[in-house]
Structure formats: C-alpha cells, structure tokens
VOGU-3710 file (C-alpha; in Angstrom, 3 decimals, decimal comma):
1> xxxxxxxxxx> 23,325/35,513/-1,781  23,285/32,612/-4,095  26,399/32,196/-4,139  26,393/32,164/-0,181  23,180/29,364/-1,132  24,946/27,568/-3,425  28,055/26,687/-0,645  26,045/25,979/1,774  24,200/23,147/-0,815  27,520/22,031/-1,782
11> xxxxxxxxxx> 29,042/21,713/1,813  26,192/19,644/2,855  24,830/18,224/-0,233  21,320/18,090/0,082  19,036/20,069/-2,325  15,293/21,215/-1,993  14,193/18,948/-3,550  15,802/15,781/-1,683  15,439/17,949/2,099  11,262/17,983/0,211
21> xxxxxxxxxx> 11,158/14,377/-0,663  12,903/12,665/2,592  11,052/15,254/4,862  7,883/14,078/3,075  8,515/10,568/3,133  9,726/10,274/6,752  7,037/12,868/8,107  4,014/10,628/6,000  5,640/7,466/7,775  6,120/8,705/10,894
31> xxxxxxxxxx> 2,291/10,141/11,426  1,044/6,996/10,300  3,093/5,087/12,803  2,147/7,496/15,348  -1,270/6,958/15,070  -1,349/3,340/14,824  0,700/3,565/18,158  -1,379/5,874/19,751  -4,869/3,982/18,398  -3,750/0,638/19,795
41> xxxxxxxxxx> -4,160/2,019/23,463  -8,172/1,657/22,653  -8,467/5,543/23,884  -10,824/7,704/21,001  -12,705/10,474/23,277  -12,155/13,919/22,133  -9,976/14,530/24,920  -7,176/11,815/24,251  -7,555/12,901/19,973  -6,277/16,551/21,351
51> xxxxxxxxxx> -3,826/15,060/23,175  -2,892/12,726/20,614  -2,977/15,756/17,901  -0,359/17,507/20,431  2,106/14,441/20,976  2,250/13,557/17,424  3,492/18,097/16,815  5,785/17,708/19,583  7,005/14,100/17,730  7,900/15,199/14,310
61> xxxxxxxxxx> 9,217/18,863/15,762  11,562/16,549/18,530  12,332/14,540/15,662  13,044/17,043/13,258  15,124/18,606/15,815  16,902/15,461/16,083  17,568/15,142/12,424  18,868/18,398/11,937  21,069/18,026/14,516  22,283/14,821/13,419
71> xxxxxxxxxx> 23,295/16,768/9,817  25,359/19,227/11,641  27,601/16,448/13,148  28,108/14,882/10,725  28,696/17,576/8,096  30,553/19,069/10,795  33,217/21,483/9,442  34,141/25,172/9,367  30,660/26,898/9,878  28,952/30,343/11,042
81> xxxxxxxxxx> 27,065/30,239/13,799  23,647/30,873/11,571  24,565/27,780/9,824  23,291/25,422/12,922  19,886/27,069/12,477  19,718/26,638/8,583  20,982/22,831/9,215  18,026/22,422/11,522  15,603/24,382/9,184  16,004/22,409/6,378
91> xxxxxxxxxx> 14,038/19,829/8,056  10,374/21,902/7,552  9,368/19,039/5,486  8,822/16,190/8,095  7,139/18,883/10,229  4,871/20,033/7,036  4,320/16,695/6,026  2,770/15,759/9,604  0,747/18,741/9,875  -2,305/17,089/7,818
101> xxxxxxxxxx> -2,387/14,384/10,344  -2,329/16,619/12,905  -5,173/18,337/11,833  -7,428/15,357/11,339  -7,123/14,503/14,943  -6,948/18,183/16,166  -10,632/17,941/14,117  -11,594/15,177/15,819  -10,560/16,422/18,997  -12,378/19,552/18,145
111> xxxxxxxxxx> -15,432/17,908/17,383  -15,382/18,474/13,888  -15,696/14,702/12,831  -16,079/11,529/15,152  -13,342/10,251/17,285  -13,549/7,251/16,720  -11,907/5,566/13,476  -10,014/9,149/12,983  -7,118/6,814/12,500  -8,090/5,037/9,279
121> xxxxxxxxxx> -8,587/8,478/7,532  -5,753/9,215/8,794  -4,045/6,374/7,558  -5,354/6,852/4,210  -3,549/10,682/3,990  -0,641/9,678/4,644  -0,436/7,106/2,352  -1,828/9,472/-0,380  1,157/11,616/0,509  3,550/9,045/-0,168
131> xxxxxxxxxx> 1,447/8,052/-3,452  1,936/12,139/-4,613  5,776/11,987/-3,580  6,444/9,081/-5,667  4,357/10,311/-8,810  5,994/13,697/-8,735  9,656/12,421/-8,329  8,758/10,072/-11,002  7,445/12,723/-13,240  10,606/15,272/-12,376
141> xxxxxxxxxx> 12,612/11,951/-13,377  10,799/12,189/-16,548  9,478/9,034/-16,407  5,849/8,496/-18,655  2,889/8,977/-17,018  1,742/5,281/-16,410  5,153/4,811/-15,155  5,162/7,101/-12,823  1,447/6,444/-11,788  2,949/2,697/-10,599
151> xxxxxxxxxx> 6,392/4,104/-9,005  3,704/5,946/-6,752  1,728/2,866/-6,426  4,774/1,012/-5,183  6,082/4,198/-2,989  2,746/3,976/-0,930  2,655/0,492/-0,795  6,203/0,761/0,969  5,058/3,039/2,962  1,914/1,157/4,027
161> xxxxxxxxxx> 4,637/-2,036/5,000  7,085/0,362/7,030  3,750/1,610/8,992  2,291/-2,346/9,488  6,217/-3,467/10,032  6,334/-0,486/12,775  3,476/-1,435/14,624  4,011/-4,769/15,127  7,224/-3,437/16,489  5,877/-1,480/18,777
//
C-alpha cells in the first residue's frame, strides 16, 4: 500500500502537504472573492445569505472538480481507472478550506447572526486562514518564530490584494 502511495506521489508529484497548502490558499481566496462578488449585488436578507452559502459549496466543489480534472490531463499517462478519482480527491483542501465561509453565511442565513455585514467577518476568516498557512509553512520550513510570524503577515496581505484585485475585476 505505500508503495502503491508512494507511485502515485511520484507520478504526479504533489505531496500532502503542497495538495494542503494550494487547496488552502486557493479555497481562502476564492471564498473571499466570492463573497465580495456576491455582497456587491446589495442583497443581505436571510434568504439570498442561504443562497449565497449554497453557490459559494457548489463554487469551490465545481472548481475543485475542475482542478482535479485539469491534473489528470496533464499528468496524463498509464493509469487505473481508480486513479481519476484519487486525482480529483486530492483536491479536499479548496473544498475544506471554503467550508468556514460557508458556514458563516449558512449562519446568517439561518438566523444565527445578522445578515447584514456577514461579509466582513467573513472576510476576516479567510484572511486568518491564509495568515495560519503561511505561519505553519514557515515554521515546517524551520524558519524562527518572528520570521515566520511576518511570512504569514505577508501571505495574508497577498491574499487580501488577490481578493481587492478580484473584485475590481469583477
């Protein structure tokens, strides 16, 4: 079995810890865009937070879906037919890593919290998540504590120009 782990690793080349940490990243990003996108329209009743809790699910599963899929072409090569739905499972992360976003508007959908302004906490996770993914990288880079307190710093301060950069896009 790890042997059977270990090929599969090598033939495609990602690790857990890279599949974590790009998952993470892209899934923190990608909530926070979603958001802002969806918070722009002006719409905050219960209602449209539900709705918005169930677009932003079907986002990061369509787009983890998309991701995988984009591995197995282009790691395409002599496979078993299980290996399509390991390529495609390896992308939990993004999924996980939206799932705290989902749940704040879910919440406020739910009632649990106002629906208006959901966004900014919101906003504020997901940044924290990219803070976390930066300090523990750092710290499994061995890099010193204050060091890897600032690489975290700068990691959520990325992410906080990707999200701005993507809704002005938008």
């Amino acid at each position: 079995m790890a042997d059977s782990t270990a090929a599969v690793r090598e033939h495609h080349g990602h690790d857990t810890r890279e599949t974590v940490l790009f998952g993470g990243v892209y899934g923190a990003v990608l909530a926070s865009s979603m958001v802002a996108a969806l918070t722009t329209h002006g719409h905050t009743s219960r209602a449209s937070r539900r709705y918005d809790a169930l677009w932003l699910l079907v986002t990061a599963l369509a787009s983890a879906l998309a991701h995988g899929y984009a591995h197995y072409i282009a790691e395409r090569g002599p496979r078993r037919g299980w290996d399509v739905l390991r390529v495609l499972a390896d992308e939990w992360p993004l999924v996980v890593a939206v799932a705290p976003t989902v749940l704040v508007l879910a919440g406020a959908g739910w009632g649990w919290w106002p629906a208006g302004g959901v966004e900014y906490p919101a906003f504020v996770l997901n940044i924290s998540i990219l803070f976390v993914l930066g300090l523990v990288t750092a710290r499994q880079a061995t890099r010193a504590w204050p060091a890897a307190v600032v690489i975290g710093v700068v990691d959520a301060l990325l992410g906080v120009v990707v999200v701005i950069a993507n809704a002005l896009i938008k």
